[in-house]
N, C-alpha and C positions, 0 to 999 in steps of 0.2 A: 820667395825662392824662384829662381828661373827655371823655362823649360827644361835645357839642359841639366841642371842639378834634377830637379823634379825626377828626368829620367833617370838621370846616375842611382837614385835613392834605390829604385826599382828594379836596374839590372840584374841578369841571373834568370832562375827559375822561378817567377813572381807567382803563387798559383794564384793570387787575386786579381792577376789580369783579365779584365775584360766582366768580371765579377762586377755587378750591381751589388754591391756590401753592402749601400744603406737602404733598398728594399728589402733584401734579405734578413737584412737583420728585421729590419721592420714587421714581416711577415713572419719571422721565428718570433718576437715577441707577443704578435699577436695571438699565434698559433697555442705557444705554452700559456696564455693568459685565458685562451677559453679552455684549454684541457682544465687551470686548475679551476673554473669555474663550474665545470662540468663534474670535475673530482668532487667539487663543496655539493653540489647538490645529491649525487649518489652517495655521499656520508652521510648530511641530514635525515636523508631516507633510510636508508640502514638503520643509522640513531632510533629513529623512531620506531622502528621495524622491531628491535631490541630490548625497548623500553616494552616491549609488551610481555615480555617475559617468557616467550618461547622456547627460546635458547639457552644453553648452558649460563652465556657470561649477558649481563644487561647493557652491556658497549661493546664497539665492534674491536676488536682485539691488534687489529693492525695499524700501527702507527705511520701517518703519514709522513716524507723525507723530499726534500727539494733535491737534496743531492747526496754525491759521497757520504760526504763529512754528516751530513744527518741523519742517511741512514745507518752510519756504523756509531752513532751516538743511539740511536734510538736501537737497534739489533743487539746492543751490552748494554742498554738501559737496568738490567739488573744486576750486574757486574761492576759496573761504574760508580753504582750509590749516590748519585749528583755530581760527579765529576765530570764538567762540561770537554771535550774536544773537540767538537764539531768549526771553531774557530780554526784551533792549533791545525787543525787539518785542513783548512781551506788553505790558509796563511804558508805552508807547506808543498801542498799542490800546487801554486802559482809560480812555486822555484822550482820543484823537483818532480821527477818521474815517481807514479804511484809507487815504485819496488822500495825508490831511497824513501821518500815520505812514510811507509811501513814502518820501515828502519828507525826511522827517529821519533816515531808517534810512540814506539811501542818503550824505546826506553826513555822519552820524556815521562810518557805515564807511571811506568813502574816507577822513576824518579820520585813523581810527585803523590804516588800513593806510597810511597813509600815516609817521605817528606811529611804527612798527615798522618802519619804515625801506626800504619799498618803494618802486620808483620811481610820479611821477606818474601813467601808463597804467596801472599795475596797479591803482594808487589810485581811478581814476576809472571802467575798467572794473567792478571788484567795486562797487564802489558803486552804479554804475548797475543792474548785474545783480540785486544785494537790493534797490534801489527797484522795479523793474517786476517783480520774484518777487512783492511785497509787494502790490502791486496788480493783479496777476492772479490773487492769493491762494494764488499755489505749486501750480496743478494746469494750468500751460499750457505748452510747452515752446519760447514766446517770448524768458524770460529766457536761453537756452541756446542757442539755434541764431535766436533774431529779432535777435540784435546778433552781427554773424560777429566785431569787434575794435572796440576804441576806438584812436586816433590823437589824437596832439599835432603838428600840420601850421604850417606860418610864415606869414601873409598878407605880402604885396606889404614891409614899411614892419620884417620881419622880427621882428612879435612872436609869439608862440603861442598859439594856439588849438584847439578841440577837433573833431575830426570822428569823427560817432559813425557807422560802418557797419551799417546795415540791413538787413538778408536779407527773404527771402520769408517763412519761417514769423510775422512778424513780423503778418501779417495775422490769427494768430491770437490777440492779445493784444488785437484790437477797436481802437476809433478813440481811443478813451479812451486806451488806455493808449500806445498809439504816440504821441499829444499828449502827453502830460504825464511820455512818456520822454526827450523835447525837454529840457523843462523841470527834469526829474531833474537831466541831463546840465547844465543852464545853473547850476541851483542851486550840483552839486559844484564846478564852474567857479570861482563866485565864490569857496566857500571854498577851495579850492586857489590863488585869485590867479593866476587865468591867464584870460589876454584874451582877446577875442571875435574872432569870425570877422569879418571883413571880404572879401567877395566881390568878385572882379573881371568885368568883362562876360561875360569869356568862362562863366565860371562858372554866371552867372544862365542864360545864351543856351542851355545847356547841358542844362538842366532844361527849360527852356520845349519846347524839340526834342525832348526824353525824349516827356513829355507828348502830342506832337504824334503823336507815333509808335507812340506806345503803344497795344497792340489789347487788349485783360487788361481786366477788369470792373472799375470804380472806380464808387463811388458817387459817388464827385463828382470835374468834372473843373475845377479851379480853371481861369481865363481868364490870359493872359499877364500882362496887367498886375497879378495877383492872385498870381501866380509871381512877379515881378519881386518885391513890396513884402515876402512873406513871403521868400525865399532872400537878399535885401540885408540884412531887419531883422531877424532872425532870430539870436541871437550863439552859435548853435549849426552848425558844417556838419552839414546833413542829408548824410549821402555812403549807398554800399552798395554791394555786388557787385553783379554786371554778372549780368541772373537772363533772359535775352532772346537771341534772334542776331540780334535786329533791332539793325545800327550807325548810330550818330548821322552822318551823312557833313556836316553844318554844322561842328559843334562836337564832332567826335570825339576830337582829342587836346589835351588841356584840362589846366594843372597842378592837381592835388590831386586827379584822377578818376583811375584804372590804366587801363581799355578803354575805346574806345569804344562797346561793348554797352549796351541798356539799363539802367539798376538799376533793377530791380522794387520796392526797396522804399523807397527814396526817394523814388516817386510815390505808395506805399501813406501812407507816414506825413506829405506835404504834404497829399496830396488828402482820403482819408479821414479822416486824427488832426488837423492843422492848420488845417483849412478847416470838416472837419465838428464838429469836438467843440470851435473855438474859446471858446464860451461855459463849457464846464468848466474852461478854463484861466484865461481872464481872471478868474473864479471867485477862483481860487490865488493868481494874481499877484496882485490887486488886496488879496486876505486878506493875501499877506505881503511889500506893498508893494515888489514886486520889479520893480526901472528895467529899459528898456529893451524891454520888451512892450507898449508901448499901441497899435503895430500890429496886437497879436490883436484888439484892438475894435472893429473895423470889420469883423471876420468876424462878430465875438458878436452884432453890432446888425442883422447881415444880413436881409432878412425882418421885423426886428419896425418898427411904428407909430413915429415920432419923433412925439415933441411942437415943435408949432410956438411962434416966438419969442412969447411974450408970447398966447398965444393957447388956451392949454392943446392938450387933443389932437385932433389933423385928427379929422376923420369917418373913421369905423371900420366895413367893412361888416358884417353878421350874417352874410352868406353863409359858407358853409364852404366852404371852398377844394378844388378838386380834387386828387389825388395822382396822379399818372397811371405815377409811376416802377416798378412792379408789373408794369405792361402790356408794358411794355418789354424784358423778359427773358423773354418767353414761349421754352417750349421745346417744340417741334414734337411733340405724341403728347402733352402735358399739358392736362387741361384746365381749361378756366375758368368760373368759379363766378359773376361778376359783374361788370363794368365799373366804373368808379371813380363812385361815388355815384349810380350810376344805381338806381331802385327794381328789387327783385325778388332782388339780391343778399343779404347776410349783412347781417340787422338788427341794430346793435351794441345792445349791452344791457351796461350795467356788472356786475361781480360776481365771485367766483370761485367754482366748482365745488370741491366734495371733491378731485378725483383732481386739480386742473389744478396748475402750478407755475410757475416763471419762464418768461416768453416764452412763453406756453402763452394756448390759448384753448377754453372748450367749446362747445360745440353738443350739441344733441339727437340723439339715436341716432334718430329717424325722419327728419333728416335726412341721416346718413349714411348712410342705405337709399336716400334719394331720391338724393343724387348718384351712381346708380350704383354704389356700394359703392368712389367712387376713395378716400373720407374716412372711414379710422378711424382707432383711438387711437393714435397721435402722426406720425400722418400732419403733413409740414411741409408749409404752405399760406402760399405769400405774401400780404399784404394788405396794403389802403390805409394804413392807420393801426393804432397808432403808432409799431411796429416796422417790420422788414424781411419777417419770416416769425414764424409763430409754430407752434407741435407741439398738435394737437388733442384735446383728451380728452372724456369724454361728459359731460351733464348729464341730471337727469332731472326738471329744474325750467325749462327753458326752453321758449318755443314753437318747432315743429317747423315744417313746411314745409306750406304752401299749395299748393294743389295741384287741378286741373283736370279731371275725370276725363271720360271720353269720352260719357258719358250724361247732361251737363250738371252735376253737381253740384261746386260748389267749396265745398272745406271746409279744415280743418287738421287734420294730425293729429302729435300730441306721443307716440308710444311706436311702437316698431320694428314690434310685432304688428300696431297698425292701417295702417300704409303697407303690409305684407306682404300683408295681406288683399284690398287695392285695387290690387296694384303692377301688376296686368297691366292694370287698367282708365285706369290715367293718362294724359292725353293730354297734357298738359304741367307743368311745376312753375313756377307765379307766382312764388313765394319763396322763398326758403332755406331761412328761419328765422333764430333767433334767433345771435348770436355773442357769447357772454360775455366780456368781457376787462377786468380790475382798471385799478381805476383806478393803481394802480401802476408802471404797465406806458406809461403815458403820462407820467407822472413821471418814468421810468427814461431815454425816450427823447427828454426834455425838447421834447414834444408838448403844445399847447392844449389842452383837453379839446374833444369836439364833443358837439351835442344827441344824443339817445337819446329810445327814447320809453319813454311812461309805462308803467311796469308795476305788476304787483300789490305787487313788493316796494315800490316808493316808497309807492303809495299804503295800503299798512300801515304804512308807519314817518310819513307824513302823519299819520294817522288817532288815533294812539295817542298821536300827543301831542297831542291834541281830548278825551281821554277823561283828566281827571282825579281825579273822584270814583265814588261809584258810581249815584247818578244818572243822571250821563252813560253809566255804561258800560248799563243798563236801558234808556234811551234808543234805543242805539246797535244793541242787541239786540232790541229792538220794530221797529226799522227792519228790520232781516235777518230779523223772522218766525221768532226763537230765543228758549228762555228762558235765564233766570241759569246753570241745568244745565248749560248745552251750551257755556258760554265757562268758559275761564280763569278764575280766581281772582283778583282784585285788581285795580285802577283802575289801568292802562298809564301814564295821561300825566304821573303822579309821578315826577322824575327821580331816577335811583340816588341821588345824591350830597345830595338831600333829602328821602331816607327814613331812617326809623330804622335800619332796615336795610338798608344799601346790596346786600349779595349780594343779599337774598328779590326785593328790588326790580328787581335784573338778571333773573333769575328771570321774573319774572312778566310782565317787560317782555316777553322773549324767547319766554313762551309765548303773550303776545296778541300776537305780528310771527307767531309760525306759524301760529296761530288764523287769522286776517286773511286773510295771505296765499293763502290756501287756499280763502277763500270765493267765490261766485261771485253776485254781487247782480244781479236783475233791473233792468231798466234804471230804473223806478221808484226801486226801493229805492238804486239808485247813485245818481240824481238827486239824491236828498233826501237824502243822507248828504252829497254834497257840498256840496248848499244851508245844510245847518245847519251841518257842521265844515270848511267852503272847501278841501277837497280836491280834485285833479282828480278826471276820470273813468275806473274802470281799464277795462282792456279785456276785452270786447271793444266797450264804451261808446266806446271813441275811435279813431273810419277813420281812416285817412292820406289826410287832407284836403288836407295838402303836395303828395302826388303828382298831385291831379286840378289838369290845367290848366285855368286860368282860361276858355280859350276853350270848355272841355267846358260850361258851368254855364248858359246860357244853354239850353242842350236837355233841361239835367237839370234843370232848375226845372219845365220843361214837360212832360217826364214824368212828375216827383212830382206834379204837379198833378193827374193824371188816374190816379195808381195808385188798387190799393183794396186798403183794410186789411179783416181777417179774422181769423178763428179761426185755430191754428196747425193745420196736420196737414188745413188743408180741400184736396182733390184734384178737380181738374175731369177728368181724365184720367186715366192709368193711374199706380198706385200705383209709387213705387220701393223695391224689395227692397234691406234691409241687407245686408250680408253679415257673416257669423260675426266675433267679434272684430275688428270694426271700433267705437272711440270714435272719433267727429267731434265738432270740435269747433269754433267756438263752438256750447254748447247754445242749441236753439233759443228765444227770447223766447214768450211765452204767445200773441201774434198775430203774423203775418205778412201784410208787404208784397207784394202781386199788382201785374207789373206787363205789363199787358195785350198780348199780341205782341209782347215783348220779343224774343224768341231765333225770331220766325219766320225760317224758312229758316235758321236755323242751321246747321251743320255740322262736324261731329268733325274728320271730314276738314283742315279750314283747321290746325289745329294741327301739322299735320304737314310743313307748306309752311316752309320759310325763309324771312325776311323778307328783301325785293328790298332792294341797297345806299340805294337810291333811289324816294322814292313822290311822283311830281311830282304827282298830280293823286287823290286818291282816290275819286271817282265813276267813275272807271273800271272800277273793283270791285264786283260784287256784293256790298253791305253787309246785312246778315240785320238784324232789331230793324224798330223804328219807323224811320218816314221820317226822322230827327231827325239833324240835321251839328252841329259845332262850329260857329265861326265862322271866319271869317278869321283864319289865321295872325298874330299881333299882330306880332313881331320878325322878319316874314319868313319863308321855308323852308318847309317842307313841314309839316303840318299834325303839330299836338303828341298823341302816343300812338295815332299814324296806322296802324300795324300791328293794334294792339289794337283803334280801332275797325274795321278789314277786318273780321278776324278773328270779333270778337264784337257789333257793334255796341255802337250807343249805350247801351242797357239794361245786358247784362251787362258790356260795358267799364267803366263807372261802377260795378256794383260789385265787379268786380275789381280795378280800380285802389284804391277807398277799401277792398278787404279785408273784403267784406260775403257772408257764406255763404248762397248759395242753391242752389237745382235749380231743373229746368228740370218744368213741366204740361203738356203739348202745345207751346202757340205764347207759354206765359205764363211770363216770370218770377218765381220764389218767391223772395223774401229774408227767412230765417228769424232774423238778428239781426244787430243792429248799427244796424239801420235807424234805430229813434228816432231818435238820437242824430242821422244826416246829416236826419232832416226838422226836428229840433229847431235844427239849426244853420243851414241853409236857411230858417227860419222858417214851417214849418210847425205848426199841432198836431192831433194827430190823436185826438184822442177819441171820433169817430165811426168810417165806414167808411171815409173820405176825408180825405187830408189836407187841411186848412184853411190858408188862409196866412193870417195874421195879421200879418207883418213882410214889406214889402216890398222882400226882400231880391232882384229882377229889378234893381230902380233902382239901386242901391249896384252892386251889377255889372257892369251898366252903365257908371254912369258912373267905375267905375275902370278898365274896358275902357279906355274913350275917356281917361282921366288915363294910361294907357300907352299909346295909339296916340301921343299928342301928345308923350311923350315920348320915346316911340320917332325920332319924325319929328325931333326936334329934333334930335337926337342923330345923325342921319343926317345931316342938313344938317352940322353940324358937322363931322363928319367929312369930308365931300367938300369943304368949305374949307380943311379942314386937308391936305387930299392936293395939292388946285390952291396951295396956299400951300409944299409941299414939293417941286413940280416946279417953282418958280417960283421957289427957292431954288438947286435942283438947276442949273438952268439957267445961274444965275448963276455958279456955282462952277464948272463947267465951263467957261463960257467964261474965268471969272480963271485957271484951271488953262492952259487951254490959251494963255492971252497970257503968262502966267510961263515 
């Protein structure tokens, strides 16, 4: 094979580039060759340990499994009665995803116990059992104790159908797999030639009351009519032991139910597996065009955009939706880290950490110093998105927590020794910090992705595909004030797959993304890197412009207008003392923004006050800063980050909200970095002392204030006709109600 072909083979997204395969491998062979060597001698010793007759059993009760396929032979080893799979299951996995491989493990076996002349329940039973082993991956102990029996029951019309019993432990096999045990159970069904469930009222009525009654944590509680259309269409009886003492007194003695107690798992695998994981299933059905499910589709479509007739698709907001279902299971002594998308909580940021793993998220170890020490490594922390909880591990690449100290200075700080060095002086914590989580992990939980902000890793993997010869990379390096010496080797923005050498070229890609990442450009130098190669701004080049309300900007153009720019490091007042192994950080910009009686009358103190439920009127408060208010409330309510300005005023409220590091000179605000950037975006320039506005950006403000007062207004009207047109409906129906 020639070069050329060589490379054709490899084009694309090759993830073996530049991958040493045959040490790798070589070192995973070795590596599982001493565990199992390690495994044989702590058996041996057990063995022996046991032979002495201490213990209950004279052998160690755990059966050893190389893999999958041997552990879900060896986990129904008493189910099985010598019925090897462990093959059919390999031979399976090398073509198919573990869901389809379930699928067909679980009706080959009923097939062939069936085939050896067992009766149909035993048939269907083990079958189902090695489907959901297969898809729990044989390390859950749902196949064994989450199905207590299988049953063959008669509907009304006297043909046979299958009712599959559910227990409690069933809730540990996830929602996944409780769904698409449904579906096991329907598959063997067809092959065994035996009919579907046909529910009679009493049946449905039955479920719906379960439900009603039921006090036990469900993530989701399907609605009656939603019960109705899944327990009717459904050609599987969902049934189960009675796991409650709460009795049904409607619909308690019901044919094909034994008590009437609740069954706990009957509401596990509707509510949780059939409602919430329906889009996995219709997945299946739809791959192995299997009748009688297209009532899972209207679970699958729940939530998402339809496309309108002949119109393509409705308007689609950008807004990201709130989560709110976190909030809701607080437990009394736990605390809480952040409100649902409210700023100040856990900044998400894509990525994974070294230590992190499935379900898992990191954070910076200076912020698990700020929360008090409740968050260390694998502390479980619920959150918004896009799991339910995820187990915490550290990073030592992410941003730490922002933080407010009692002498005026807000800074960040990224490593455990500089929070320790400042921990007694903090008077509040602005922000979390950063919270890594794979994008995987939102895939998994078949979640949208949401916006994140820009960090250094994007804007190196930006960058480097800007740099394709070496030109550009001298360029690139005249920019950051470095010579050829001090980078990397080789022109980044050559892709592996068209290099000579695709390894060297992974290689050197991967040494200018650490090179990159690591740099810290003055805001100049970020400017003009971005100007020339159209990159964003990393940070700490880009506030969180998002979080400042609109109606703040009108005070804060007027205050930019009359700061005054300086030397950095110039002091009107009393110097502030570092303290020992403290890095803060953003580093400060070569000048600094004074922002004249910003923080007079300030006070530490306010930080320590709890914010009242309710702040009807905010001049009621002694507000420290310049004389300078928001505006009027645009959408009504109480005025937008109304605590923060009590608290801090206008001056440093603005820039703690856009996340701008300064301290405090007497009565003056210092903003030591960041700043360009909001006078740059404000439309100021500032090359002198003063910033200059040159874009009049007060007007545009303006008038999109008033472009959402008007639409606010409209939208209010609307509404109040739509209420007088709903009492005015109400009316009517009552009195038709009341003449029938």
């Amino acid at each position: 094979m020639s070069a050329n072909e060589a490379r054709g083979k490899i084009r694309g997204h090759n993830p073996l580039i530049g991958v040493d395969v045959a040490r790798l491998e070589a070192e995973m062979v070795a590596y599982h060759q001493w565990l199992d060597e390690r495994a044989d001698e702590a058996y041996i010793i057990a063995e022996e340990a046991r032979k002495k007759g201490y213990d209950h059993k004279e052998y160690v009760e755990i059966p050893r499994a190389a893999d999958l396929a041997g552990r879900t032979e060896k986990l129904l080893i008493e189910y099985l009665e010598g019925y090897e799979v462990a093959d059919d299951i390999r031979l399976l996995l090398a073509e198919h995803d573990r869901e389809t491989t379930s699928i067909m493990m679980a009706q080959s076996v009923a097939r062939g116990f069936r085939e050896r002349g067992y009766d149909l329940v035993t048939a269907i039973d083990v079958g189902l059992r090695v489907g959901l082993a297969v898809l729990t991956e044989a390390v859950l102990v749902a196949p064994l104790e989450g199905i207590s029996e299988v049953r063959l029951l008669n509907n009304i019309d006297g043909s046979q159908f299958v009712s599959v019993h559910f227990a409690g432990p069933i809730r540990a096999a996830g929602g996944t797999a409780q769904a698409l045990a449904v579906l096991i159970a329907d598959m063997i069904r067809r092959e065994l030639n035996i009919g579907h469930y046909q529910p009679t009222d009493p049946e449905v009525e039955r479920v719906k009351e379960e439900f009603g009654l039921y006090r036990g944590n469900l993530q989701y509680r399907p609605s009656p009519a939603e019960i109705d259309e899944i327990v009717r269409a459904c050609p599987i009886m969902i049934n189960g032991e009675s796991t409650e003492r709460i009795e049904c007194a409607g619909y308690g003695r019901v044919r094909n139910i034994d008590e009437p107690r609740i069954r706990g798992g009957v509401l596990l695998v509707i509510g949780e597996g059939m409602c919430l994981k329906a889009p996995k299933i219709q997945k299946h059905t739809e791959r192995l065009s299997v009748p009688g499910w297209d009532f899972i589709s209207k679970f699958a479509e729940r939530g998402k955009e339809k496309e309108t007739e002949g119109k393509g698709q409705v308007f689609k907001s950008r807004k990201v939706p709130t989560i709110s279902k976190f909030m809701k299971d607080i437990i009394a002594g736990r605390p809480v880290f952040g409100a649902p998308l409210e700023a100040g909580g856990f900044r998400l940021r894509y990525g994974r950490a070294r230590p992190s793993g499935l379900a898992a998220a990191s954070t910076n170890t200076a912020s698990m110093l700020a929360m008090d020490d409740f968050i260390t490594i694998g502390t479980q922390m619920k959150i918004e998105r896009p799991g339910k909880a995820c187990a915490i591990t550290p990073s030592d690449h992410t941003e730490g927590p922002w933080v407010a100290l009692k002498d005026g200075r807000f800074l960040r700080l990224d490593d455990a020794p500089s929070f320790a060095a400042i921990r007694s002086k903090v008077g509040s914590i602005w922000d979390n910090g950063e919270l890594v989580i794979g994008y995987g992990e939102f895939m998994e939980n078949n979640k949208n992705l949401v916006p994140a902000g820009y960090c250094d890793d994007w804007w190196a993997s930006d960058l480097i595909e800007e740099i394709p010869n070496e030109k550009e990379v001298v360029n690139l390096l005249t920019m950051l004030g470095l010579s050829r010496s001090d980078a990397p080797e080789g022109a980044p923005g050559i892709h592996p797959e068209d290099a000579e050498d695709p390894g060297d070229q992974f290689h050197v890609r991967r040494h200018w993304h650490e090179f990159l990442r690591h740099q810290r450009p003055t805001w100049e130098q970020a400017k003009a890197i971005a100007v020339r190669y159209k990159t964003s701004l990393p940070p700490p080049h880009n506030p969180w412009f998002l979080d400042l309300p609109i109606e703040w900007v009108p005070g804060v153009l007027t205050m930019l207008e009359d700061a005054v720019i300086e030397q950095a490091g110039t002091v009107n007042s009393q110097k502030i003392e570092i303290e020992d192994g403290l890095n803060a950080l953003p580093k400060p910009e070569s000048r600094q923004l004074r922002i004249i009686g910003g923080v007079q009358g300030w006070n530490a103190e306010a930080m320590d006050v709890l914010r009242p439920e309710t702040i009807e009127d905010v001049e009621a408060y002694t507000i420290p800063g310049q004389e300078l208010r928001p505006i009027e409330p645009i959408f009504g309510g109480e005025t937008p980050e109304a605590w923060t300005l009590i608290q801090h005023g206008m001056a440093k409220g603005m820039a703690m909200i856009l996340g701008l590091a300064h301290h405090h000179d007497g009565e003056d605000l210092v903003i030591t970095s960041g700043w360009p950037a909001v006078l740059e975006g404000f439309g100021f320039s500032f090359e002198g002392d003063q910033p200059l506005r040159i874009v009049d950006a007060r007007a545009r403000f303006e008038a999109r204030i008033e472009e959402l007062k008007q639409a606010h207004l409209v939208l209010s009207e609307e509404r109040k006709r739509l209420d007088e047109l709903q009492r005015a409906r109400a009316t009517v129906r009552i009195a038709a109600e009341t003449d029938a």
